[in-house]
C-alpha positions in Angstrom: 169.2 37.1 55.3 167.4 35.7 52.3 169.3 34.5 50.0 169.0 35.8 46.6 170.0 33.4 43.1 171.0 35.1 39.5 167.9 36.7 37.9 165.9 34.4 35.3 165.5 36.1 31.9 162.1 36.4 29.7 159.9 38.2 27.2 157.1 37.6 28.7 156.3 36.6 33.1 153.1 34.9 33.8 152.0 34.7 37.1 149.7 31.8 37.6 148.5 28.2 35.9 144.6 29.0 35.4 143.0 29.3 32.1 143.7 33.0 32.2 147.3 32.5 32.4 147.7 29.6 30.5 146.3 31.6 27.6 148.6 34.1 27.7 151.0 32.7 27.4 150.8 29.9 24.8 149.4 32.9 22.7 152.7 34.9 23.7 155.3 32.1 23.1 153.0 31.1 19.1 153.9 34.9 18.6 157.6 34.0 19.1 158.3 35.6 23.1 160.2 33.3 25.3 157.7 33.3 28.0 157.8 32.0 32.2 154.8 30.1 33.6 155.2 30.9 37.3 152.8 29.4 39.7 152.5 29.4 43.7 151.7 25.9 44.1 153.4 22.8 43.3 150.9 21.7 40.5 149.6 23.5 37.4 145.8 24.3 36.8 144.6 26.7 38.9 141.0 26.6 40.0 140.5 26.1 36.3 141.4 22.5 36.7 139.1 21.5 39.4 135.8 23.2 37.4 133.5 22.3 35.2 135.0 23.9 32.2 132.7 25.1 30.4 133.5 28.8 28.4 130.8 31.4 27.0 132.3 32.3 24.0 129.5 33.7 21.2 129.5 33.7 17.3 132.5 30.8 17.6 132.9 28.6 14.9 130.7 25.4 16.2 127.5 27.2 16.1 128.4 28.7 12.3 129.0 25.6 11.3 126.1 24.0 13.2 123.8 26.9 11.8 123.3 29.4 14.7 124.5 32.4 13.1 124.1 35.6 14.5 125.9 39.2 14.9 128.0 41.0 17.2 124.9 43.2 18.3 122.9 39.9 19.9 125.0 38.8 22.7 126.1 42.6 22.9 122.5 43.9 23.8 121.9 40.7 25.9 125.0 41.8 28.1 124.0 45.4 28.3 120.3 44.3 29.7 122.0 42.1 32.3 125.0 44.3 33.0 123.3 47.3 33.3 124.8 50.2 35.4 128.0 48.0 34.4 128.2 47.5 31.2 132.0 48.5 30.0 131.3 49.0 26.3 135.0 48.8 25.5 135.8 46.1 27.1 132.9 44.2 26.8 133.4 45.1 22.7 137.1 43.9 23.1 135.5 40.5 24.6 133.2 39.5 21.8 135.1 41.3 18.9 138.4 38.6 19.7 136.1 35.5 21.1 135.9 34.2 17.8 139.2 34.5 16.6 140.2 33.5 20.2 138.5 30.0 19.6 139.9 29.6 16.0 143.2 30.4 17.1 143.1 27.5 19.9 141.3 24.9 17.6 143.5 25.2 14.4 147.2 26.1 15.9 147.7 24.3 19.5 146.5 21.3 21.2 143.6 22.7 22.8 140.5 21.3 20.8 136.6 22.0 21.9 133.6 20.7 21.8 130.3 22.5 20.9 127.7 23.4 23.7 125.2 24.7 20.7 121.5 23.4 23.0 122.6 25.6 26.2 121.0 28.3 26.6 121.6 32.0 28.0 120.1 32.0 31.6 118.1 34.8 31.5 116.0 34.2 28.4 113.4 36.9 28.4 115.8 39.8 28.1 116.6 40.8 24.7 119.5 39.2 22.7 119.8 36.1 24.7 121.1 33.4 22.9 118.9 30.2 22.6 122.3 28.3 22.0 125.4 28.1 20.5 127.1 30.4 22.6 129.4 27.5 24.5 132.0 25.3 24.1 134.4 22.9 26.0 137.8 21.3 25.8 137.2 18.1 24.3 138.3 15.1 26.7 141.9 14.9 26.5 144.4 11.5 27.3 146.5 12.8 29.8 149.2 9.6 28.8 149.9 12.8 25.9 151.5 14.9 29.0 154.0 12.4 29.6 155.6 13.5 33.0 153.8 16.8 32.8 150.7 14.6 33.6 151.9 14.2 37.1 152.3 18.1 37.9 148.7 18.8 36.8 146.1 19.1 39.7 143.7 16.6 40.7 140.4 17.1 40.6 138.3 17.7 43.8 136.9 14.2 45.3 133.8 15.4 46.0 133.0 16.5 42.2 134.5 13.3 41.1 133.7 9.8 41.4 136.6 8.2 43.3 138.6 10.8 40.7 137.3 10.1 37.9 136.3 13.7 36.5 131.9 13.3 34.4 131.4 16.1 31.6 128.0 17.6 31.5 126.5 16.4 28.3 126.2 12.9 27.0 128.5 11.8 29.7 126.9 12.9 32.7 123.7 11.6 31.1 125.0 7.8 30.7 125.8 8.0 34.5 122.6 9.5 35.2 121.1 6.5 33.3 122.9 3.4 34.1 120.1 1.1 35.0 117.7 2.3 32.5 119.9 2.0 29.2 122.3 -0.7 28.0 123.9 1.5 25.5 124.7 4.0 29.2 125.5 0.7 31.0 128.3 0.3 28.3 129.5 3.5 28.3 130.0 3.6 32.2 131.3 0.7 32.1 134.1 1.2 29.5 135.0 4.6 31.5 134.8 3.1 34.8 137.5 0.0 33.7 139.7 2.5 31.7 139.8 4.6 35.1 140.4 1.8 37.7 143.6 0.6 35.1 145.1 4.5 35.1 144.9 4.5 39.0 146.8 0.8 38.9 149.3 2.4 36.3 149.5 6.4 37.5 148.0 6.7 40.5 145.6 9.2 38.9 142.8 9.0 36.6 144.1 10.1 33.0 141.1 10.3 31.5 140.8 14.7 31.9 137.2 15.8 31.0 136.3 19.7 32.3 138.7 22.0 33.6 141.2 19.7 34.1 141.1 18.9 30.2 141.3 22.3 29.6 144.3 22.8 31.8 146.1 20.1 30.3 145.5 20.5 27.1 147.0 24.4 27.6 149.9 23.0 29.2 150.3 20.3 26.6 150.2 23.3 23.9 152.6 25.9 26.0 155.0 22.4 26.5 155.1 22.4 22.7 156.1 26.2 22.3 158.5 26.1 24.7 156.8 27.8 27.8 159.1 27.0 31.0 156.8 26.4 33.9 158.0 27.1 37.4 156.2 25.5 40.4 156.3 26.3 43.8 156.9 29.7 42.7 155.0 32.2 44.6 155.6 36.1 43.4 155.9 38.2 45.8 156.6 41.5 44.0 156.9 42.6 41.3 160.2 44.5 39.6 159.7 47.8 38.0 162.2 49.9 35.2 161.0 53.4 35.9 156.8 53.7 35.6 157.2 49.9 34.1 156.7 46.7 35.0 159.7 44.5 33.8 159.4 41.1 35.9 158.8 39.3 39.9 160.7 38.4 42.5 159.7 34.7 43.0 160.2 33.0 46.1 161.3 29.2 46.0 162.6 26.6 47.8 166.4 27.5 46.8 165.9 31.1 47.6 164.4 34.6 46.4 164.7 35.0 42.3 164.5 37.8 40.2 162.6 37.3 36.9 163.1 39.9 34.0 160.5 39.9 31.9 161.0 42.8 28.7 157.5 42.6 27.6 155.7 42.5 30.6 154.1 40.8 33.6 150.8 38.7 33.0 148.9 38.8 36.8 146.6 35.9 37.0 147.2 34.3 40.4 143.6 33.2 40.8 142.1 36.4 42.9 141.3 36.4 46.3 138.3 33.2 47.5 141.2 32.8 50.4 142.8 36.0 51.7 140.7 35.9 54.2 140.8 40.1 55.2 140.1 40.9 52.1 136.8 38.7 51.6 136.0 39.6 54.9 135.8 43.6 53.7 133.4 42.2 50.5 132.1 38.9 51.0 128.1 39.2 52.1 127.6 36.2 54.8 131.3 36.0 54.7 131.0 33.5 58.1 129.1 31.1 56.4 131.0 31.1 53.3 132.5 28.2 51.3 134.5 28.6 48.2 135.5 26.0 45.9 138.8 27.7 44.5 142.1 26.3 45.0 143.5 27.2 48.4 146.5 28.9 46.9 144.2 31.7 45.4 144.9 34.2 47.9 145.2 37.7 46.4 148.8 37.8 45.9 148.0 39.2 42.3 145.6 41.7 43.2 148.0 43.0 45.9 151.4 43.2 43.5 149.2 45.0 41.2 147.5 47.6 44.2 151.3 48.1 44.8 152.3 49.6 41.7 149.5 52.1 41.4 146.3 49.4 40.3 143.2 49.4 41.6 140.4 46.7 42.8 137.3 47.6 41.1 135.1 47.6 44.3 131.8 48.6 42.0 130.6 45.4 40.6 127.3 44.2 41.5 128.7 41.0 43.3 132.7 40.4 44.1 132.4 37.0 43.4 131.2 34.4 41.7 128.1 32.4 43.6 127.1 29.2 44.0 125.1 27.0 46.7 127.8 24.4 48.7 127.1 21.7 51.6 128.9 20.6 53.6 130.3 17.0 53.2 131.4 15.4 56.6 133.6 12.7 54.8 135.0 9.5 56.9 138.6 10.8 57.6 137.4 13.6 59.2 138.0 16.5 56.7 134.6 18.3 55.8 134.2 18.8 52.0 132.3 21.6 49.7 129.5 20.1 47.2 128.4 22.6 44.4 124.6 21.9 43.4 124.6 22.7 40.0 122.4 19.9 38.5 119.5 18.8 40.7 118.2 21.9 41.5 116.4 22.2 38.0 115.1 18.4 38.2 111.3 18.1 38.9 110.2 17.7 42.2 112.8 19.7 44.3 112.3 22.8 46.1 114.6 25.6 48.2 113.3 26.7 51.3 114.7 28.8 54.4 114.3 28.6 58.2 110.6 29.9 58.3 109.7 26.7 55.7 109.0 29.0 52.9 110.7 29.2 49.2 112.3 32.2 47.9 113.2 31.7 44.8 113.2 29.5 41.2 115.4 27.2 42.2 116.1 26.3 38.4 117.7 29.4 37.8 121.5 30.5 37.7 123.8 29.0 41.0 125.1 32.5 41.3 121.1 33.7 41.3 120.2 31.0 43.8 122.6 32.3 46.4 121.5 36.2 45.6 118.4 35.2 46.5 119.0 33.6 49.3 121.4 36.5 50.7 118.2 39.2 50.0 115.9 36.8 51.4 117.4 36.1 55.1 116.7 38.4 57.4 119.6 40.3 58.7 121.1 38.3 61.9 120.2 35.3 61.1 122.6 32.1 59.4 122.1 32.7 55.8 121.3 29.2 54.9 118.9 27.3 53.2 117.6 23.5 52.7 117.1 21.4 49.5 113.6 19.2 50.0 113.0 16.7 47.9 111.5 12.8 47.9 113.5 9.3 48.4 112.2 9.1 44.4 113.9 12.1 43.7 117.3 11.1 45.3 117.1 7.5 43.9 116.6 9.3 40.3 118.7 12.3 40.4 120.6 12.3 43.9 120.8 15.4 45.8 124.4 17.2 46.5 126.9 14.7 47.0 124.5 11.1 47.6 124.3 10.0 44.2 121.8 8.6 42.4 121.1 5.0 42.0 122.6 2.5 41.6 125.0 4.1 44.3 124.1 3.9 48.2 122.3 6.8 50.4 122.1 5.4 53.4 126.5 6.5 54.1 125.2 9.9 53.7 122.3 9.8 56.2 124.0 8.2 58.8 126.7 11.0 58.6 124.0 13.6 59.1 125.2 14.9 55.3 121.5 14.6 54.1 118.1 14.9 56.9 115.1 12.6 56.9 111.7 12.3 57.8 108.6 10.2 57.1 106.7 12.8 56.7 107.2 16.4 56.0 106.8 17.8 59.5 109.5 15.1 60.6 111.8 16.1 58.3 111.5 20.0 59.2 111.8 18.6 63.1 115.3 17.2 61.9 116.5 20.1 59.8 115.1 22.6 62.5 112.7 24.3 60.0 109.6 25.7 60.8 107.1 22.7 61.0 103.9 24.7 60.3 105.7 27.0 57.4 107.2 24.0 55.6 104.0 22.2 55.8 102.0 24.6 54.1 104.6 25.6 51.5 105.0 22.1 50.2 101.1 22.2 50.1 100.6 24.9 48.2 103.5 24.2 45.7 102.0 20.0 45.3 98.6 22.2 44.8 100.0 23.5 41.5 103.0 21.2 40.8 100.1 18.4 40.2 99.6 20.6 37.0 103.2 21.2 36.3 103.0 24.6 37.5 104.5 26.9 39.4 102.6 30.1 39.8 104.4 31.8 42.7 108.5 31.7 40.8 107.8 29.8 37.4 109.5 27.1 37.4 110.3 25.9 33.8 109.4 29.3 32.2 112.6 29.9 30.7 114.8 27.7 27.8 117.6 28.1 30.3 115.4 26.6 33.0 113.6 23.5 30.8 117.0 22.7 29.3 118.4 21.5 32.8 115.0 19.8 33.6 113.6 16.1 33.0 111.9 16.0 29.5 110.2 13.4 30.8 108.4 14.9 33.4 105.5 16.8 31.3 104.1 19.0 31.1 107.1 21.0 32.9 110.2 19.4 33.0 111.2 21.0 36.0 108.4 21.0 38.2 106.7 17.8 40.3 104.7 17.2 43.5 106.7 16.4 46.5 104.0 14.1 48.0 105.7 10.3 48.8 107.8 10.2 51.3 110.5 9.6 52.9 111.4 12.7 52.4 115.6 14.2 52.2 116.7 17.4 53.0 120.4 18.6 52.5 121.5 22.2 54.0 123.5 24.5 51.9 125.5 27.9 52.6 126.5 30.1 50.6 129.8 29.5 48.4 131.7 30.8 45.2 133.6 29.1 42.4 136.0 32.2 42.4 135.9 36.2 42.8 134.9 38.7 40.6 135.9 41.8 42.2 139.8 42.5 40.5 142.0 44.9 38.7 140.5 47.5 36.7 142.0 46.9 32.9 141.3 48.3 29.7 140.1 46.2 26.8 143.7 44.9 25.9 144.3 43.4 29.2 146.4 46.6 30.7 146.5 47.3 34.3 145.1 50.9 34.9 145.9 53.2 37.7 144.3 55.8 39.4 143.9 58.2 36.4 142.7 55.0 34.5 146.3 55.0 32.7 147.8 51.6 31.4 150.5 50.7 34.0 153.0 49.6 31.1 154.5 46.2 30.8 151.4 45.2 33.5 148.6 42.8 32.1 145.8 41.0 34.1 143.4 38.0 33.2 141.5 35.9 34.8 140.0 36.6 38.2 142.9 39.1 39.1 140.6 41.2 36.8 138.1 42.5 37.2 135.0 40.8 35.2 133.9 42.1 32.0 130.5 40.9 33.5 130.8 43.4 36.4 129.1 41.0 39.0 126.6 39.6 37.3 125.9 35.6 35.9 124.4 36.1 32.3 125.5 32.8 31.2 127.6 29.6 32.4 130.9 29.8 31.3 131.7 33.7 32.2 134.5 33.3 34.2 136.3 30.8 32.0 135.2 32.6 28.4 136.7 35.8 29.5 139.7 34.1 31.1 140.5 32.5 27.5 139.7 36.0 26.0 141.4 38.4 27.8 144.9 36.0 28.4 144.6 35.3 24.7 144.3 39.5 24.2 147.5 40.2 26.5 149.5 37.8 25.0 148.7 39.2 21.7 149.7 42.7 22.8 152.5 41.2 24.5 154.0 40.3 21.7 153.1 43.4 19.8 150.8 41.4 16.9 147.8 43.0 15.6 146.5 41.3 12.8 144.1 38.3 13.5 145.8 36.0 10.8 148.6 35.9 12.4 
């Protein structure tokens, strides 16, 4: 029999450590609830902690004061181009009405600070209202020595984004490392970092320095820790408790038996969605055989199942249930194969996606989520949806490619390991990848035929803000477009992948669970990715997973607590 311990008591029952849940409830326990942090695994984060962090959050107070002012009705009529047939006006309203009083809220009352992203841009420029900047922000790097114990039940961050754990923010940081042999003042910057990093693994076996997710994570937790939020790890729910048609808490399961959490406000869902319940991806997941997520292993639908349970509903109409990006596959030397996401060189000059037959099929400077759209439309059906990076020796030595990093590190592990293909010329190289020969030869022809004038006629390369931003400035006149001519010549082989679902719980704009009839389940809340996104499937911008997360946990632990004015 399983044994069953006295029943935990709570305002408010959140299930789950990512920024979603995390926002809930610190909002909920400012407002006065006595709230429950449970979470499956046995360290706090989420997949929030092992991303890049950033949040799209428009009109927040950074861009005001830097300037970029603008109106509700910009970002609104950028999102209904991109949405399209789903645009939710109320909740996409209920988004950008609170983001700015979300962000205020964090920076002036708990120990989450930000800093400003005000030069990226939206990444689909030509549609109208998309923001040129100012739209993003970050948690400002955060001294984990500030958790105290707490430091130690945060997650790590994933090796192969890292360098030997040390999380690099996008931004003046990941510039300095991009330049350490061309600038003294990035020389010094490295190495100050690189020093303070190698003393917190003598002293905490962990790098303390959190930049990213993780600085967002433990900055929440640092803030929750201060209002009194209890967090329970190793605390998988398993069901949840109801009082009639409500919601009133979870059965947890730990390691000294089943408990029963009451919870008189409500239950928060946001266990993370469903990158590893495998049936479930299987049902919704395009190229689901080839697929690689990079979500925490414990995100396995155990939210989106509670809530199905007590009348919810998966919204199974989005125009994508999850949240793409291109991976490789990283044999590393114990044996354990890793997931790289190329976010950054992709947009670099001189760099170009191709598929089996040798020929491109997209802009590969685009959005990660767009890249792998593409790529699923442009494989034939029956055939590995797969493509390969191509690039120059020049190009990896300036910019690296997937998980070989730039100089001054070494390439030649990465060869040898069969992570990256070579060749001394191009047809070698498609030989070794097992690309067509003749296709690849004429495609890198024709695009070094136009690339020698910084063009690129056949997917315009560089034609977008969004595009030039993530380019080389000094590469002119396109920053993100160069001849592939010199060899030797790299090639690395990505599949698709996700950074987390977007197909979840239908909800209303205050974070309610709906059922059938598209009722509020009461006392049930979701946020995060066990909702369903406000961006119904699509990419607009980086940072729409987290920006909504933050939103909508911030909204439910609001309502939670029964508070309506935006001053308090």
């Amino acid at each position: 029999m399983t044994k069953t311990n006295p029943a935990l008591d709570c305002d408010l029952l959140v299930i789950g450590s990512g920024a979603g849940g995390l926002s809930a409830a610190v909002t909920a326990a400012y407002h006065g609830l006595r709230v429950i942090v449970a979470e499956k695994a046995d360290v706090l984060g989420g997949t929030t902690a092992l991303s890049g962090g950033w949040m799209w959050t428009p009109r927040n107070r950074f861009a005001h004061e830097a300037g970029i002012v603008e109106e509700i009705d910009a970002p609104r009529a950028y999102l209904r181009a991109v949405l399209g047939n789903n645009f939710n006006e109320a909740r996409v309203n209920a988004f950008l009405e609170t983001v700015p009083h979300m962000v205020d809220f964090y920076q002036t009352r708990t120990a989450l600070q930000f800093e400003a992203g005000n030069k990226i841009a939206d990444t689909y420029g030509t549609q109208p209202g998309a923001g040129t900047g100012g739209r993003s922000v970050v948690a400002a790097p955060y001294d984990a020595r500030g958790l105290g114990a707490l430091a130690h039940r945060l997650r790590k961050p994933l090796r192969e984004t890292t360098f030997m754990g040390m999380t690099i923010q996008a931004g003046a940081d990941l510039n300095a490392f991009m330049n350490v042999t061309r600038s003294a003042q990035a020389f010094v910057h490295v190495a100050k970092r690189f020093t303070r990093h190698l003393v917190d693994l003598a002293l905490y076996d962990r790098g303390m320095q959190f930049r990213n997710g993780l600085a967002l994570a433990g900055r929440l937790v640092r803030s929750g820790a201060d209002l009194g939020v209890e967090f329970l790890t190793s605390a998988p729910a398993i069901r949840l408790l109801r009082d009639g048609d409500a919601v009133c808490g979870a059965v947890l399961r730990t390691i000294n038996g089943e408990i029963e959490v009451r919870a008189r406000r409500g239950v928060v869902l946001a266990a993370g969605g469903f990158p590893h319940d495998d049936a479930r991806r299987a049902a919704m997941f395009p190229a689901n055989e080839e697929h690689r997520t990079m979500a925490a292993n414990t995100d396995t639908g155990d939210g989106l199942r509670m809530g199905e349970a007590v009348g919810g509903e998966v919204d199974q109409t989005l125009a994508a249930p999850g949240a793409w990006c291109p991976v490789s596959l990283v044999p590393f030397p114990d044996g354990t194969i890793g997931r790289f996401p190329h976010i950054i060189e992709r947009n670099k000059p001189g760099i170009i996606g191709v598929l089996a037959n040798g020929q491109r099929f997209c802009n590969e400077g685009r959005g990660y989520h767009d890249y792998v759209a593409d790529m699923l439309r442009a494989v034939p059906p029956g055939q590995e949806v797969t493509s390969w990076l191509i690039c120059t020796h020049d190009f990896q030595r300036r910019y690296g490619l997937g998980i070989a990093r730039p100089t001054p590190l070494p390439v030649g592990p990465y060869i040898q390991s069969g992570y990256l293909k070579t060749g001394r010329t191009i047809r070698e190289l498609a030989l070794a990848c097992g690309i067509d020969a003749d296709g690849l030869e004429r495609t890198i022809a024709d695009y070094n035929t136009h690339a020698r004038r910084g063009e690129d006629p056949a997917f315009g390369r560089g034609s977008t803000l969004y595009n030039r931003n993530g380019g080389d400035a000094a590469q002119q006149p396109n920053p993100c477009v160069a001849p592939i001519e010199k060899g030797p010549f790299y090639a690395v082989k990505v599949i698709p992948g996700s950074f987390g679902t977007f197909a979840g719980l239908k909800t209303d704009g205050s974070a309610r669970v709906l059922d059938a009839n598209a009722a509020p389940i009461p006392g049930l809340y979701a946020a995060g990715t066990d909702m369903a996104s406000v961006m119904g499937g699509h990419y607009p911008a980086g940072g729409i997973n987290l920006g909504p997360a933050m939103t909508f946990g911030y909204i439910a632990g609001r309502h939670a607590a029964g508070v309506t004015d935006w001053e308090a």
